[in-house]
C-alpha positions, 0 to 999 in steps of 0.5 A: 509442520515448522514454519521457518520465518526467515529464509536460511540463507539470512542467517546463515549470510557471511558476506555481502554485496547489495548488488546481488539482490533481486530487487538490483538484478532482476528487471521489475517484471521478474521480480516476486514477493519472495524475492522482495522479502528475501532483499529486504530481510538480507538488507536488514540483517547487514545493517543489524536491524532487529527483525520479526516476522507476522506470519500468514495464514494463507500461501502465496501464488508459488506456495511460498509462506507469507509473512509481513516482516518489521525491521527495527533500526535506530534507537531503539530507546529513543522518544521519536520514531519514523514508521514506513509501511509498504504494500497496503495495495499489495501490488502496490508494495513492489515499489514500496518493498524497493525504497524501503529497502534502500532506505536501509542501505542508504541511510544511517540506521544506527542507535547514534542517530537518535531515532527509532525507526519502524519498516513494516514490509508488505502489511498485504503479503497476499496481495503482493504475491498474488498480484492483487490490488486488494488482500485474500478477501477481495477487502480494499485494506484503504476501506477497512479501517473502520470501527466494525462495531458501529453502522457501516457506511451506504453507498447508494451510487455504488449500488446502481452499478454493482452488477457491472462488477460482479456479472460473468462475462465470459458470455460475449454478450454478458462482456457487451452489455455490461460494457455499453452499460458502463460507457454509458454510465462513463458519458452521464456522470463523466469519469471523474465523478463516477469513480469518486462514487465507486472508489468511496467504498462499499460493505455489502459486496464481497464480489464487488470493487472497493469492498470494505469487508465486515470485519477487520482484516488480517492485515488490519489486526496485524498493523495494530499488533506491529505498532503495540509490539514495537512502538514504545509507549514513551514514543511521543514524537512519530512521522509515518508514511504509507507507500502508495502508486496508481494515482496522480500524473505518471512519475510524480510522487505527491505527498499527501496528508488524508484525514476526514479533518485538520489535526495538528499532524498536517500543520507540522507536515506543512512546516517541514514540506511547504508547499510540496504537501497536498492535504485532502479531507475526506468525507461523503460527497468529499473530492479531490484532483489528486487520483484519489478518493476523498469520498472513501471511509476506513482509509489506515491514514485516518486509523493511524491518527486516531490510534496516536492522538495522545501523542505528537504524531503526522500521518503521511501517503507517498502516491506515485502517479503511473499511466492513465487510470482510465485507458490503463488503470481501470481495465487492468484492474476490471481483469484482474477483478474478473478473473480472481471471481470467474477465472484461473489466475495460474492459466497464461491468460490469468498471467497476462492479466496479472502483468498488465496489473504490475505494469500499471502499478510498477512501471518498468519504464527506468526513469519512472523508476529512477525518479520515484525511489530517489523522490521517496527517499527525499521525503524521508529524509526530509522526515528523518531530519525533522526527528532529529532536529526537532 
């Protein structure tokens, strides 16, 4: 059958008009992966960005074809670049699908501009229409990033507390016991700690949270093909930004430097952002305050650094705090986790879970949304600037 990568109506566009895309029209809970892909790839092409499709090899939830798109503005010559990558998280990507393209409509994308500019669009497109934190493997894609040739990292902690994850409970009894187990996990290590431990990744379990996979995954090998296909090998100077939500205090973008130690990158990051700039070194028994774990291995940030470190590269997380991560966060992704091994996620009850999850992660509150697309874009163009002007 003839895979169509771009949807006809783009070609085919004679006029528009930016308030006619979903992402302007539609409320957040009405919004799918097609719709986000269709308001970017319409953004793109009005700004005459060139455009590539990666495509998938699964369907999304309403079989639509899946793709991660690349939307190549700026100059396309030039020796800096900016890359910015949403959907890592695929439910995540909502948000980030949304900024960038704002981004496109907003700012000057022009060859005069003097930078190159790399938009990868929902490096997890599965995740992003099946509502899944995690990609079509159940791999956190922020715990694969790994050289698979090498020993994979233990998790012992994580091992005491599997079965919590991975026992069917759709026996009231097997739902009671696994819960009093976990809040009496939750009171003997305090909630903090025990996710640090759980959130730091595991290989062994494909039926368990946080699971880091056996191999590189499709969006793994896709990232590394976009940056190979796209980035030019003269690019010596690159900022790039992975777009994240879940953690931190609702309605606060925290910008972040992640890396297992200090490189060159976080000093450059520190001279352009001050003290807007959080720094967490990961590492086995690492911990942060900021939402995220710094315990975790095979994060892209680390991957990305290690692929540039020839050149003058700053490798930087935008993560958006939502609502509490244990009263809201945490249940909704159990759900979701439950459901995608025991359940069907087309049933009403499948749908509800899947809400709960996009609600937590995209809030449709209009001041969280307001305030985090306008402090993203700050932060690019803060990056933007810095090319230029460097």
């Amino acid at each position: 059958m003839f895979f169509l990568p771009f949807p006809a109506d783009i070609c085919a566009m004679t006029t528009f008009d930016p308030a006619d895309l979903p992402i302007f029209r539609l409320a957040p809970s009405q919004l799918t992966y097609s719709q986000l892909r269709a308001s970017f790839l319409k953004a793109a092409h009005h700004q005459g960005a060139r455009l590539h499709a990666y495509p998938h090899p699964l369907k999304g939830v309403e079989n639509e074809n899946l793709c991660t798109d690349v939307a190549i503005a700026g100059d396309p010559d030039a020796e800096k670049w900016l890359v910015v990558v949403s959907g890592t998280h695929g439910v995540e990507g909502y948000y980030g699908s949304i900024c960038q393209t704002r981004f496109l409509l907003e700012q000057d994308v022009s060859p005069a501009a003097g930078v190159g500019i790399l938009l990868i669009h929902l490096i997890n497109p599965y995740g992003t229409s099946w509502k899944r934190r995690v990609n079509e493997d159940n791999m956190d894609l922020n715990r694969n990033y790994l050289d698979f040739s090498q020993p994979l990292p233990a998790n012992p902690g994580y091992e005491a507390v599997h079965d919590l994850f991975s026992t069917d409970i759709r026996d009231p009894q097997n739902r009671e016991a696994r819960d009093q187990r976990w809040h009496q996990a939750v009171q003997e290590k305090g909630y903090a700690a025990l996710m640090n431990v759980v959130e730091a990744g595991q290989y062994l379990h494909r039926d368990g949270l946080y699971y880091g996979g056996d191999k590189p995954s499709w969006s793994n090998l896709t990232l590394h093909r976009i940056l190979q296909d796209h980035l030019p090998a003269h690019a010596r100077e690159i900022i790039s930004f992975d777009l994240h939500t879940g953690a931190g205090d609702f309605g606060h973008p925290m910008l972040m430097a992640i890396a297992p130690e200090m490189y060159p990158g976080i000093a450059r990051a520190q001279s352009i952002y001050g003290p807007w700039l959080y720094t967490v070194i990961t590492g086995a028994g690492n911990a942060s305050d900021t939402g995220i774990s710094a315990a975790a291995t095979g994060y892209t940030s680390a991957a990305m650094v290690k692929l540039f470190q020839d050149r003058t590269f700053t490798q930087l997380v935008v993560e958006c705090g939502t609502y509490n991560s244990q009263q809201v966060g945490q249940p909704a992704l159990l759900a979701d986790h439950f459901l995608h091994l025991y359940g069907d996620p087309t049933s009403a009850e499948g749908q509800a879970i899947k809400q709960r999850l996009l609600d937590f992660f995209f809030p449709a509150d209009p001041d969280w949304q307001a305030l985090v697309q306008f402090r993203t874009r700050q932060i690019l163009e803060r990056a933007l600037g810095a090319l230029r002007n460097s």
